[in-house]
RODO-2510 file (C-alpha; in nm, 4 decimals, decimal comma):
residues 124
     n   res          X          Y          Z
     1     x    -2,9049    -0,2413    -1,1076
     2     x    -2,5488    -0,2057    -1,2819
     3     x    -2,2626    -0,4605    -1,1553
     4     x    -1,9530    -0,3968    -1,0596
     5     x    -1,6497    -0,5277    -1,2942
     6     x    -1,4170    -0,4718    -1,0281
     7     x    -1,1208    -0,5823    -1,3069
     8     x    -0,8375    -0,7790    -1,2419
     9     x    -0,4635    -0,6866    -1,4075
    10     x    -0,3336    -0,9604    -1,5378
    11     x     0,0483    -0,8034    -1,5633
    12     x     0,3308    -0,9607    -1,3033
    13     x     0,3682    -0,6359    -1,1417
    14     x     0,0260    -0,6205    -1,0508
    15     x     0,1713    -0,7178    -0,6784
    16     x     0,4512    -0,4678    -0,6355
    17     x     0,3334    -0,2643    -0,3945
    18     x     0,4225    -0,6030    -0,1760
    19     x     0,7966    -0,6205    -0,3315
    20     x     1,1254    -0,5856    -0,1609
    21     x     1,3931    -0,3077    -0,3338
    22     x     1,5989    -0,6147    -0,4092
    23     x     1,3137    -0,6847    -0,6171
    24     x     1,1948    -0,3476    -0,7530
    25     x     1,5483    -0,2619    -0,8780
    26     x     1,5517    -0,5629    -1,1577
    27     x     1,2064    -0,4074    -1,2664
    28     x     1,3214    -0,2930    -1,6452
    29     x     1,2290     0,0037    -1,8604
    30     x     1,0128    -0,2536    -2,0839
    31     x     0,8203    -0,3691    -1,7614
    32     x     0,7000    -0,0436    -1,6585
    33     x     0,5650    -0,0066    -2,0256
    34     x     0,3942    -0,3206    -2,0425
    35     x     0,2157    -0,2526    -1,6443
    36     x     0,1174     0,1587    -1,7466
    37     x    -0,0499    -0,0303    -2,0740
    38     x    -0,2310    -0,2899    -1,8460
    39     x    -0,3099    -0,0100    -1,6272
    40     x    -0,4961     0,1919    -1,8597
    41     x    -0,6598    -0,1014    -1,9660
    42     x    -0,8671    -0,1838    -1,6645
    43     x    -0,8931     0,2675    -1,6178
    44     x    -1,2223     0,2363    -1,7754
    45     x    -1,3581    -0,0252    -1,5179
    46     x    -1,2347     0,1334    -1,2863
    47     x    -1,4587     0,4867    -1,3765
    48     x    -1,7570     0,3051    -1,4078
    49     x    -1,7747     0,0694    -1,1182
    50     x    -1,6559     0,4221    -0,8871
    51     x    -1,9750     0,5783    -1,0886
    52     x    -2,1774     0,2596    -1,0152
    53     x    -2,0867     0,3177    -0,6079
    54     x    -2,1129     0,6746    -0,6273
    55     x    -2,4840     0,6181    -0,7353
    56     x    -2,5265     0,3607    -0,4942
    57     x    -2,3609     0,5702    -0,2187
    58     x    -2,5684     0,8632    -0,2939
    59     x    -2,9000     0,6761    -0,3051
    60     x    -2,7664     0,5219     0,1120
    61     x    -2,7188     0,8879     0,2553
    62     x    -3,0436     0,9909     0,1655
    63     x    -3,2391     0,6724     0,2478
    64     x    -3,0081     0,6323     0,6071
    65     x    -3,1153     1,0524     0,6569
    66     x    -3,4498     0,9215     0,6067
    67     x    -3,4442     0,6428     0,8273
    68     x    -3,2271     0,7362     1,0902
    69     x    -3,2438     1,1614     1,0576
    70     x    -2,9303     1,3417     0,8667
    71     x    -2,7685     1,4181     1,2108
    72     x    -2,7445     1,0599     1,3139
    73     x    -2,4433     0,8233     1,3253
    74     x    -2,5369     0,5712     1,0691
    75     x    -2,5912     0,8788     0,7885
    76     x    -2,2833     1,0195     0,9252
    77     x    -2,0570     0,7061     0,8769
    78     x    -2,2031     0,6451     0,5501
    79     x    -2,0806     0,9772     0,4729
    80     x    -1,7408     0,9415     0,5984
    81     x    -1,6656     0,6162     0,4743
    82     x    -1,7167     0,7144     0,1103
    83     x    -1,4839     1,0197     0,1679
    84     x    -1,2128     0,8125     0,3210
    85     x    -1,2403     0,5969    -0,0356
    86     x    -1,4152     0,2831     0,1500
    87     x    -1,6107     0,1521    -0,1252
    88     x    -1,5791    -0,1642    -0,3045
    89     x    -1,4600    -0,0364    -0,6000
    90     x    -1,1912     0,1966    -0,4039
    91     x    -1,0232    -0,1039    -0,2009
    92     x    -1,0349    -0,3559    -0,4776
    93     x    -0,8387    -0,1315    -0,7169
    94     x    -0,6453     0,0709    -0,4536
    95     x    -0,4626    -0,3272    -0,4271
    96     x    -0,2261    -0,1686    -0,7642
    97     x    -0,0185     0,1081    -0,7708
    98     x    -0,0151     0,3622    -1,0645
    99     x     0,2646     0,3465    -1,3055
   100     x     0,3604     0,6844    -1,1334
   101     x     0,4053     0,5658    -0,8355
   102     x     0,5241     0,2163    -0,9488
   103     x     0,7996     0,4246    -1,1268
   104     x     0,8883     0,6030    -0,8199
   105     x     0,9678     0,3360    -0,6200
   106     x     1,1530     0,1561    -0,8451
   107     x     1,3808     0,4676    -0,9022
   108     x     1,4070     0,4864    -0,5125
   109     x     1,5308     0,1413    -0,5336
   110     x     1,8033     0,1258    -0,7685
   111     x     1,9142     0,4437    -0,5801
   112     x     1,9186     0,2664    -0,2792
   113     x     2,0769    -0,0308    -0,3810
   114     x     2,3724    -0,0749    -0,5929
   115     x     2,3884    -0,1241    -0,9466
   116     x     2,5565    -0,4681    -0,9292
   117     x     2,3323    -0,6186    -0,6192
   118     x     2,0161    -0,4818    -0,8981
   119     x     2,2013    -0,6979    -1,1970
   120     x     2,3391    -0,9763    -0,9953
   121     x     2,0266    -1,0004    -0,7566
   122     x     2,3065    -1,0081    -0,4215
   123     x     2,1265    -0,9497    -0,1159
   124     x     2,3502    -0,8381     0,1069
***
């Protein structure tokens, strides 16, 4: 049976969905570039290890429908928890944001703080 990778980033920013604005704000033009290449470096990790779970999710339904019956709670759950994105693979990449999203909230940031407290790092 195929192992997951489960890849780590190795980039700084790989925590920013944890930062403050104060902190998104000094993120630089250069930074984002360096986290969307990182990004696409673990992408194909990622795809396999959700195809690894998907075949490994797939072979669970039908062994808890024919253990426990397809109407029963245990093949339900199973069901629901892969649609809600509850698989190993899911939660141990969900942990970084996309460089869209990354992006975003940076942008929010500097709007929402001042040029000078995002240069000068002034928490006020």
């Amino acid at each position: 049976m195929a192992k997951y990778k489960l890849t780590e980033m190795k980039h700084w920013l790989r925590y920013s969905n944890n930062m403050e604005d104060l902190e998104l704000c000094k993120i630089t033009d250069t930074d984002l570039i360096e986290y969307t290449s990182e990004w696409q470096r673990i992408q194909p990790d990622f795809e396999a290890d959700v195809a690894i779970a998907s075949q490994l999710q797939e072979k669970w339904v039908e062994l808890s429908a024919e253990v426990y019956g397809n109407n029963s709670n245990q093949h339900k759950y199973s069901s629901r928890n892969w649609n809600q994105g509850k698989s190993k693979p899911h939660a141990h990449y969900g942990n970084y944001m996309s460089p869209d999203e990354l992006r975003s909230r940076v942008q929010h940031a500097k709007v929402r703080r001042s040029i000078v407290e995002c240069e000068h790092g002034e928490d006020n």
